[in-house]
Residue frames as a rotation matrix with the C-alpha (Angstrom) as fourth column:
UNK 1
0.560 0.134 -0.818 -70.66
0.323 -0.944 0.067 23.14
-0.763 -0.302 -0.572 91.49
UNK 2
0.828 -0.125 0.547 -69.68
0.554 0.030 -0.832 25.20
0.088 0.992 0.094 88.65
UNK 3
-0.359 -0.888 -0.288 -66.93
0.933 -0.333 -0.136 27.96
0.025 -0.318 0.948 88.24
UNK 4
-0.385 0.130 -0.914 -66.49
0.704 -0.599 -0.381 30.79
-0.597 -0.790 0.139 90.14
UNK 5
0.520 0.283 0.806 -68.42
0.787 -0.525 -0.323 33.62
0.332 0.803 -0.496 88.44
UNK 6
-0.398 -0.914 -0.084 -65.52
0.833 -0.321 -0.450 36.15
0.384 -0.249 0.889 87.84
UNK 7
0.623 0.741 0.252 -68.35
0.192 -0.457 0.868 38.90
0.758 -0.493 -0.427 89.46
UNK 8
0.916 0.401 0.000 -67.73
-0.078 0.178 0.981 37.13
0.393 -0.899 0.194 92.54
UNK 9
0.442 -0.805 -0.395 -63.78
0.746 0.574 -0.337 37.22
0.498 -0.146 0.855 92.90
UNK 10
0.636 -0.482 -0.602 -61.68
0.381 -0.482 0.789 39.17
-0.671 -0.731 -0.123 95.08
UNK 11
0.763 -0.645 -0.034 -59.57
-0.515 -0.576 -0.635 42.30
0.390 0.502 -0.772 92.92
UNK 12
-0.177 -0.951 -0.254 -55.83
0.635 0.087 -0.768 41.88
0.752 -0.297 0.588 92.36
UNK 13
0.588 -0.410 -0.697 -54.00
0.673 -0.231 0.703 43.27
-0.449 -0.883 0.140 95.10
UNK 14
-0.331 -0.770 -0.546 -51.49
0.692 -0.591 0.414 44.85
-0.641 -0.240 0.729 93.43
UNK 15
0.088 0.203 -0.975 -50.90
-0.023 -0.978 -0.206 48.54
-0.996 0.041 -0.081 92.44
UNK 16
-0.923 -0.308 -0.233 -50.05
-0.236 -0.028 0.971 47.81
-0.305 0.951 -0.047 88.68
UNK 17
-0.574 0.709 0.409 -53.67
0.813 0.436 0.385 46.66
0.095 0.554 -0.827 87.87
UNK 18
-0.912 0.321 0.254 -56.19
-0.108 -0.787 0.608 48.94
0.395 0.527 0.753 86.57
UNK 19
-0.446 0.834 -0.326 -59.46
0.505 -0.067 -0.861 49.79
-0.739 -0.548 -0.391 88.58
UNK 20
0.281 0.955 0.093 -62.74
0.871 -0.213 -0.444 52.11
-0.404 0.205 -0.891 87.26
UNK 21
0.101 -0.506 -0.857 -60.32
-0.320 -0.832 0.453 55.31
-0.942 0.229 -0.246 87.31
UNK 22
-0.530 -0.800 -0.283 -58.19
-0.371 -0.081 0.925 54.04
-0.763 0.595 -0.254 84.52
UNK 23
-0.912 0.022 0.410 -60.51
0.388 0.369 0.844 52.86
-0.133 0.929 -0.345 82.07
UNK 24
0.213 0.731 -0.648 -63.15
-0.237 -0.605 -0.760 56.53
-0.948 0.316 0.044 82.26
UNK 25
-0.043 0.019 0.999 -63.69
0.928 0.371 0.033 56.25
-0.370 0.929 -0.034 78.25
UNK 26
0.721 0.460 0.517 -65.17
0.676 -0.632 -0.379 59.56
0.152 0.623 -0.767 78.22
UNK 27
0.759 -0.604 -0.241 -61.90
-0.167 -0.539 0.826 61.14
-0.629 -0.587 -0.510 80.40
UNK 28
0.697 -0.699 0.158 -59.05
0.446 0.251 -0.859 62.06
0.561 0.669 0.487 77.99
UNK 29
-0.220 -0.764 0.606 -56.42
-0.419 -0.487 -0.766 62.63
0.881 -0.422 -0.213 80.86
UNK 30
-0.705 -0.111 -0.700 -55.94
0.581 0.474 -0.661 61.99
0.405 -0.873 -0.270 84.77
UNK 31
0.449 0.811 0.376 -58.65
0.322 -0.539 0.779 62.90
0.834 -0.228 -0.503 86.54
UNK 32
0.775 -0.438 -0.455 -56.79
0.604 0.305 0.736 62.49
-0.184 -0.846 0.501 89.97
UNK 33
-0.106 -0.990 -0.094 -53.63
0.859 -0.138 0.494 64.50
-0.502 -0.028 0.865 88.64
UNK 34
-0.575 -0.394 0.717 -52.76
0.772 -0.551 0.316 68.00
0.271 0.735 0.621 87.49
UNK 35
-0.887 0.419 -0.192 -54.46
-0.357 -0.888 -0.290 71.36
-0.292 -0.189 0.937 88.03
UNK 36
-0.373 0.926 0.053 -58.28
0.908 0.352 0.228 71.74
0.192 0.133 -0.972 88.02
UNK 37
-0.789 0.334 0.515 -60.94
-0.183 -0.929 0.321 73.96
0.586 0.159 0.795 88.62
UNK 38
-0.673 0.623 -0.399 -63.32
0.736 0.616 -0.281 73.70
0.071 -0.483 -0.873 91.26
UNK 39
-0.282 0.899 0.335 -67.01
-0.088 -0.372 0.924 74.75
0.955 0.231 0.184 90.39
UNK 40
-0.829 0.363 -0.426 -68.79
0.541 0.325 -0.776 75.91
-0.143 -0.873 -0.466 93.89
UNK 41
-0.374 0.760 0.532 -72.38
-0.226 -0.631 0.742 77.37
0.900 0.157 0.407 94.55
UNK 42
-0.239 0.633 0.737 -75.07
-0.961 -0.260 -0.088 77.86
0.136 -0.729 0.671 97.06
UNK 43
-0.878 -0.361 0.314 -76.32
-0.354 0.932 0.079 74.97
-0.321 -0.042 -0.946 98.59
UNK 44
0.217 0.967 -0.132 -79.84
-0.122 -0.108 -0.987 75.65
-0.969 0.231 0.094 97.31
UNK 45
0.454 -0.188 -0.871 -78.33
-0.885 -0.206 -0.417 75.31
-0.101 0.960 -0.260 93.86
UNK 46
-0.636 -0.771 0.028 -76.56
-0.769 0.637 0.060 72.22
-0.064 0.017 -0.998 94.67
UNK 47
-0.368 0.901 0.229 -79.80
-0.497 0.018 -0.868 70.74
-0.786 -0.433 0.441 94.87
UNK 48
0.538 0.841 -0.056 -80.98
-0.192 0.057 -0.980 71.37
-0.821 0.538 0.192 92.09
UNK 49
0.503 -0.667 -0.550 -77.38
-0.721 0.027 -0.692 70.74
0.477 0.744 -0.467 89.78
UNK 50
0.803 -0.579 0.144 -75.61
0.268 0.566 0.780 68.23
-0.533 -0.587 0.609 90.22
UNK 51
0.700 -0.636 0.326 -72.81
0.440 0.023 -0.898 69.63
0.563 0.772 0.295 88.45
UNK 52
0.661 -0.486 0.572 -70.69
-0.732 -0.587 0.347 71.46
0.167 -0.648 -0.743 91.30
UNK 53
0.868 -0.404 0.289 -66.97
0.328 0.904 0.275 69.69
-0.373 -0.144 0.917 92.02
UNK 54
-0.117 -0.950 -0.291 -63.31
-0.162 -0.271 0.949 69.25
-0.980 0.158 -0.122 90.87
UNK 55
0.971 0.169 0.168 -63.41
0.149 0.123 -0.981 69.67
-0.186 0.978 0.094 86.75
UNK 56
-0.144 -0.989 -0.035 -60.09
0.020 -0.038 0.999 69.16
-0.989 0.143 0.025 85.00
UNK 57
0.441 0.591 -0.675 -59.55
-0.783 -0.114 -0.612 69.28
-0.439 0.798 0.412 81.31
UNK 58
-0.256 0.051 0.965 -59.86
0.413 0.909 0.061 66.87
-0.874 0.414 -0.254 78.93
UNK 59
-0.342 -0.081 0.936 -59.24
0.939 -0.059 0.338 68.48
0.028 0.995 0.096 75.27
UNK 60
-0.869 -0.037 -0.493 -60.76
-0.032 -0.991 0.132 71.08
-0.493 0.130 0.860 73.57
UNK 61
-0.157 0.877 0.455 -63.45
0.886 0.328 -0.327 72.57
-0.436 0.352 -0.828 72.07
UNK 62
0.782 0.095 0.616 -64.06
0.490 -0.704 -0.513 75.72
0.385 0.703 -0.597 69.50
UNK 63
0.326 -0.687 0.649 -60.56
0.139 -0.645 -0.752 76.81
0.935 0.335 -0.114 70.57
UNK 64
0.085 -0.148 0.985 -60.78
-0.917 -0.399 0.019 76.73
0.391 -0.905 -0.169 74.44
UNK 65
-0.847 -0.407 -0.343 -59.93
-0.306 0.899 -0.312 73.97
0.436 -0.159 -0.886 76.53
UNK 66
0.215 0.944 0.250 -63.08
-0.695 -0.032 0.719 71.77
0.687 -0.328 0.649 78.15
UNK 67
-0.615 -0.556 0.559 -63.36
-0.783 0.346 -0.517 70.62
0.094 -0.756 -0.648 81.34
UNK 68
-0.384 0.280 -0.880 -64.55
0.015 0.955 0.298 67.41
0.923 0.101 -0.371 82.80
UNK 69
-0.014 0.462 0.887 -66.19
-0.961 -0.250 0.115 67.34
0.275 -0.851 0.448 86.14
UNK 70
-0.743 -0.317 0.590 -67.45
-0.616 0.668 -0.416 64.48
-0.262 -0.673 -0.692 88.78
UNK 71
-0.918 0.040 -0.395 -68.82
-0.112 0.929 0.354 61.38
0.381 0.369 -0.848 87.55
UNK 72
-0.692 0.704 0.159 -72.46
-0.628 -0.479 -0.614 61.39
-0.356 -0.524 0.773 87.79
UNK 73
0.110 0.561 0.821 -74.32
-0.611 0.690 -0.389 58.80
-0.784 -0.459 0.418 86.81
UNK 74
0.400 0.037 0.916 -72.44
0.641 0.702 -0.309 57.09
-0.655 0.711 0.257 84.38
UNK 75
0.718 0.188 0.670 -71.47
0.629 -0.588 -0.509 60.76
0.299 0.786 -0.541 82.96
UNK 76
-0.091 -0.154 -0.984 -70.01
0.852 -0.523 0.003 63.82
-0.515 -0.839 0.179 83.64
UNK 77
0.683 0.674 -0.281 -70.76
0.489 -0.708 -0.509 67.12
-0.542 0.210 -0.814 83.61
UNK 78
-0.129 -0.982 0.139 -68.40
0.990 -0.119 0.076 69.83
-0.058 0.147 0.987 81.67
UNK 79
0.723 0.247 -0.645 -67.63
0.118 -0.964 -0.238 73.17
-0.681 0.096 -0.726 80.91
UNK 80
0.084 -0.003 0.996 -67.36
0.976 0.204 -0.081 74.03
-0.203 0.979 0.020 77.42
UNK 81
-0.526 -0.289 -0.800 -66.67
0.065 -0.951 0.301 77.05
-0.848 0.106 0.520 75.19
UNK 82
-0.261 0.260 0.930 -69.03
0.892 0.434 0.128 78.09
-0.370 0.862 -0.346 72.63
UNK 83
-0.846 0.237 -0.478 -70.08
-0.354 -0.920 0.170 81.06
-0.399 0.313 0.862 70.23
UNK 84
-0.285 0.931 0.229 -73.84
0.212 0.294 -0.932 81.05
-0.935 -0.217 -0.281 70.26
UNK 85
-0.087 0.262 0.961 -75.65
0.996 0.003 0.089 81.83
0.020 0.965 -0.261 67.20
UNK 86
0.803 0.370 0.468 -76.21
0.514 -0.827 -0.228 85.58
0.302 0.423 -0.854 68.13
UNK 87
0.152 -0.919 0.363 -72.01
0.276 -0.313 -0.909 85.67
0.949 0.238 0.206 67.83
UNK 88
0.559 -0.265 0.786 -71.40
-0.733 -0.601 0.319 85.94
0.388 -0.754 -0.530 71.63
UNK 89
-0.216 -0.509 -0.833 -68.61
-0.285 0.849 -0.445 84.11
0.934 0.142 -0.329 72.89
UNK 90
0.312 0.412 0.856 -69.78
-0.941 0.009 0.339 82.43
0.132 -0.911 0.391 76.29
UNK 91
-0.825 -0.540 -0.165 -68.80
-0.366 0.735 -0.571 79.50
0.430 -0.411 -0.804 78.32
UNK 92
0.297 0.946 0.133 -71.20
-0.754 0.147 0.640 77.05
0.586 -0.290 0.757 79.90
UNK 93
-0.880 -0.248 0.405 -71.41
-0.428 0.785 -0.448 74.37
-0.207 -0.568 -0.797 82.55
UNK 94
-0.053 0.686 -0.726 -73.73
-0.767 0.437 0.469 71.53
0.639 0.582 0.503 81.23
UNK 95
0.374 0.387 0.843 -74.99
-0.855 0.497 0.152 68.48
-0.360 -0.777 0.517 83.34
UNK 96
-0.208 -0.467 0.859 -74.38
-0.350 0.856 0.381 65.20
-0.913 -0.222 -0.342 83.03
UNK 97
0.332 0.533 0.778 -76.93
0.543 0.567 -0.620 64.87
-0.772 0.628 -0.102 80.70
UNK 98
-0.362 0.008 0.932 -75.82
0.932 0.033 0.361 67.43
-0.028 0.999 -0.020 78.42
UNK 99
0.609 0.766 -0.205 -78.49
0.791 -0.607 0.079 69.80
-0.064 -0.210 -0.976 79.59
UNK 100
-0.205 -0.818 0.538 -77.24
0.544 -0.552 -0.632 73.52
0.814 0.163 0.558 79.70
UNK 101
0.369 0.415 -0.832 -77.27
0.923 -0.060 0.379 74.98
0.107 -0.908 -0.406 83.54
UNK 102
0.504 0.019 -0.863 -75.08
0.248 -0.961 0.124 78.36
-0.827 -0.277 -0.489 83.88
UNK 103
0.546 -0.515 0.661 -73.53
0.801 0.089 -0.592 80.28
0.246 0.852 0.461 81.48
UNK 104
0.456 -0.555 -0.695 -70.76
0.074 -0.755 0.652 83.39
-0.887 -0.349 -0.303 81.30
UNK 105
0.789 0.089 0.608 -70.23
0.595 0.134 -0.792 85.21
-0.152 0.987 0.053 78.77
UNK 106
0.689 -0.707 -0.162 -66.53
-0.396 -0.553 0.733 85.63
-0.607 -0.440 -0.661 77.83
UNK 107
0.951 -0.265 -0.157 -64.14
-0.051 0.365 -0.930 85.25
0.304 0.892 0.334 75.36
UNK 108
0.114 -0.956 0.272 -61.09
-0.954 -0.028 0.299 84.57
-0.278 -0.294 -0.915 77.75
UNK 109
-0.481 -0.606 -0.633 -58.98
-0.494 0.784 -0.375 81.14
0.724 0.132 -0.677 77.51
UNK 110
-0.980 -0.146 -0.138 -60.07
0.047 0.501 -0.864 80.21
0.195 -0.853 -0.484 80.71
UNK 111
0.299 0.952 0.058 -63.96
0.589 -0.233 0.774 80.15
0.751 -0.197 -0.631 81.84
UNK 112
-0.188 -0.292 0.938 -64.40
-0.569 -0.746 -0.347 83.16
0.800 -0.599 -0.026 84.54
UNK 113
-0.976 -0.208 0.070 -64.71
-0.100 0.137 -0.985 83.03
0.195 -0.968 -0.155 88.09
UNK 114
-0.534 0.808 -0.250 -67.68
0.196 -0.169 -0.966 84.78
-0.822 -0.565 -0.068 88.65
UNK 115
-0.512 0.323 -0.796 -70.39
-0.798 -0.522 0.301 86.28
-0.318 0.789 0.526 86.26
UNK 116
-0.970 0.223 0.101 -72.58
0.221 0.975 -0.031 82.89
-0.105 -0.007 -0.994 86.35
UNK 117
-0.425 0.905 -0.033 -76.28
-0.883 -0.422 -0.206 82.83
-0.200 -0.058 0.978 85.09
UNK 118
-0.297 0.593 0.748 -79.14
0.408 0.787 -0.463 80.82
-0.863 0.168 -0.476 84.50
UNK 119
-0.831 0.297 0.470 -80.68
0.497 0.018 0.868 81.09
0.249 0.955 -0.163 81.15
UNK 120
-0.240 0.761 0.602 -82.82
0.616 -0.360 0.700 83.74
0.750 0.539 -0.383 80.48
UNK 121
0.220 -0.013 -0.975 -81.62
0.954 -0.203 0.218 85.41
-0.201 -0.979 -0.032 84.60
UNK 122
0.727 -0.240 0.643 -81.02
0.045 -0.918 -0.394 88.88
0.685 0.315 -0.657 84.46
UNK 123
0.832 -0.192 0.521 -79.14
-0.554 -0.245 0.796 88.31
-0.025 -0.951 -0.310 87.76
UNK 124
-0.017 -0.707 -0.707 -75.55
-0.580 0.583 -0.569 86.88
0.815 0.400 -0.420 88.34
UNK 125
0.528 0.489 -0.695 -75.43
-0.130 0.855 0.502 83.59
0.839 -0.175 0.515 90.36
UNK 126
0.683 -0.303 0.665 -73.99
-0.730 -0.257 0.633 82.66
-0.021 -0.918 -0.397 93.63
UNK 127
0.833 -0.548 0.077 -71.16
0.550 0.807 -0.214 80.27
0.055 0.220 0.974 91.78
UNK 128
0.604 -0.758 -0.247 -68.05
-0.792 -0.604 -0.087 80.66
-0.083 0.248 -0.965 91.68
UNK 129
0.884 -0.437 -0.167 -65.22
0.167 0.627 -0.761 78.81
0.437 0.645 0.627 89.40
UNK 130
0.568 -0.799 0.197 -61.89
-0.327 0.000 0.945 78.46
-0.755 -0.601 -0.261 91.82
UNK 131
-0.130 -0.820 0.557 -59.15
0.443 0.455 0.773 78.87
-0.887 0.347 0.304 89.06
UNK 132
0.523 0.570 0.633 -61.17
0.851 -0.388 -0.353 80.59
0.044 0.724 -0.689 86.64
UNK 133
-0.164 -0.938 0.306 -60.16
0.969 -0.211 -0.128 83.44
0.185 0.275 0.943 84.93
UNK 134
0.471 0.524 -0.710 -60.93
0.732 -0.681 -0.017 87.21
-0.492 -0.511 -0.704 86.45
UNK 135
0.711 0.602 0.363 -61.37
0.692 -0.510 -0.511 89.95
-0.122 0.615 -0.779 84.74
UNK 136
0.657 -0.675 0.336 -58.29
-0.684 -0.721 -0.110 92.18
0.317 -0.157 -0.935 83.71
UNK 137
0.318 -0.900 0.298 -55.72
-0.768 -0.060 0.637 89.70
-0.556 -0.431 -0.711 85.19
UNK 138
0.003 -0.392 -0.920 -53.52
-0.836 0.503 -0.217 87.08
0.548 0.770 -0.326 83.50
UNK 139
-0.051 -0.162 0.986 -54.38
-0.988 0.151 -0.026 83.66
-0.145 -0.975 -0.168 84.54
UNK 140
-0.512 -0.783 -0.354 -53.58
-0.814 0.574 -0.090 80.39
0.273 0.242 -0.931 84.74
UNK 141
0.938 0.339 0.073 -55.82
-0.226 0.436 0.871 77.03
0.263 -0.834 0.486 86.07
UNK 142
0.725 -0.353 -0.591 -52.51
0.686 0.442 0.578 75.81
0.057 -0.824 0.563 87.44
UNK 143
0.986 0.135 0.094 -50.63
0.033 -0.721 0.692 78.26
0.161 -0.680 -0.715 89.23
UNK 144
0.377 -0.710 0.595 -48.08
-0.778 0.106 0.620 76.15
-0.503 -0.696 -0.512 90.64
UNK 145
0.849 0.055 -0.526 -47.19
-0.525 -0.034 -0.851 74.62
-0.064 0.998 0.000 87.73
UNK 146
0.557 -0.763 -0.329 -43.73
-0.275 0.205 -0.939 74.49
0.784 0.614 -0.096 87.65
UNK 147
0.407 0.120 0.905 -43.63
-0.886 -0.188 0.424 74.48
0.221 -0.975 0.030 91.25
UNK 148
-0.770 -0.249 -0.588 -41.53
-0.191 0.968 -0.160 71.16
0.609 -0.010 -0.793 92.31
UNK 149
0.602 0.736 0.310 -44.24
-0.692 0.287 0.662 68.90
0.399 -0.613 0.682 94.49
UNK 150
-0.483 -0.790 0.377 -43.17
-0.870 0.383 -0.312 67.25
0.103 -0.478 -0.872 97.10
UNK 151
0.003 0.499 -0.866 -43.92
-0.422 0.786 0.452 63.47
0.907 0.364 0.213 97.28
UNK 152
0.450 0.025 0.893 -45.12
-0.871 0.231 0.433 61.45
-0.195 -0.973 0.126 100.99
UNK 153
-0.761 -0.597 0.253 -43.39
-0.593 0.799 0.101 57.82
-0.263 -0.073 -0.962 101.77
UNK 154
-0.406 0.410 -0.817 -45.19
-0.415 0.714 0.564 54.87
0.814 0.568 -0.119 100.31
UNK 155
-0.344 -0.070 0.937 -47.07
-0.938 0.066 -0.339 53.05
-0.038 -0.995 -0.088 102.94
UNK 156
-0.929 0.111 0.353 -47.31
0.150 0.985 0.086 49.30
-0.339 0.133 -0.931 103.70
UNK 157
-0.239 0.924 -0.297 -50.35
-0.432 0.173 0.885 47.64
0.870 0.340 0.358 101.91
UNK 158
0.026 0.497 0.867 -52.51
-0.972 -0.188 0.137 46.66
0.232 -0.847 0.479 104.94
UNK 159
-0.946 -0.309 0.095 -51.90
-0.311 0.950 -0.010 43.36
-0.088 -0.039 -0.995 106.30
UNK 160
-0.575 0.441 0.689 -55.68
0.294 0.898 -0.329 42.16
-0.764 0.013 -0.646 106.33
């Protein structure tokens, strides 16, 4: 019998070793840590996007920060700032693939709340961007910022 194919071995145990989280390539930051945005919609839309979830950022892009979203096959979606060719500034939430799914056109720091379309919709969408920025007010994605967090007790590692 040969050796063990390392496939087939049993993860470390301990808490210092690095798992799937810690080695996203395309994630520049903690996904798990820090303020976010969370992208919701209809569930008839959820359907048909898979892009709905917690999005944090992860750099920048033409000047605005871009977020990252949940891990979707191998990807993830974001939301991105761009100034189209006919000079409007708009934000977008793209699929996994890339694809381009709603958009909102705004030239704040933050993508908005509300004010979500499909391409080419005359109508605004039943999304909404928890953390996003709203119209007229000064806003932050993290809030609580400076806010001290309180931390729970460690708990044993399971005995089996």
């Amino acid at each position: 019998m040969g050796k063990e194919d390392p496939l087939d071995m049993a993860l470390p145990d301990d808490e210092a070793s690095g798992d799937d989280y810690d080695r996203d390539e395309d994630f520049d930051g903690d996904y798990r840590k820090g303020c976010g945005l969370e992208l919701k919609g209809t569930e008839e839309l959820a359907m048909d996007y898979a892009v709905f979830g917690r999005y944090v950022q992860s750099g920048s892009e033409n000047g605005k920060p871009k977020y990252l979203g949940p891990k979707t096959e191998g990807c993830r979606p974001a939301i991105a700032f761009v100034v189209g060719g006919d000079g409007k500034p708009t934000w977008w939430v793209y699929d996994a693939s890339g694809g381009e799914c709603f958009y909102a056109e705004s030239n704040d720091d933050l993508p908005p709340r509300t004010g979500w379309r499909k391409e080419y919709a005359d109508e605004d969408l039943e999304v909404t961007l928890e953390g996003g920025a709203e119209p007229g007010k000064q806003s932050s994605a993290c809030p609580d910022a400076d806010r001290p967090r309180s931390r729970s007790p460690r708990r044993e590692k399971c005995p089996w």
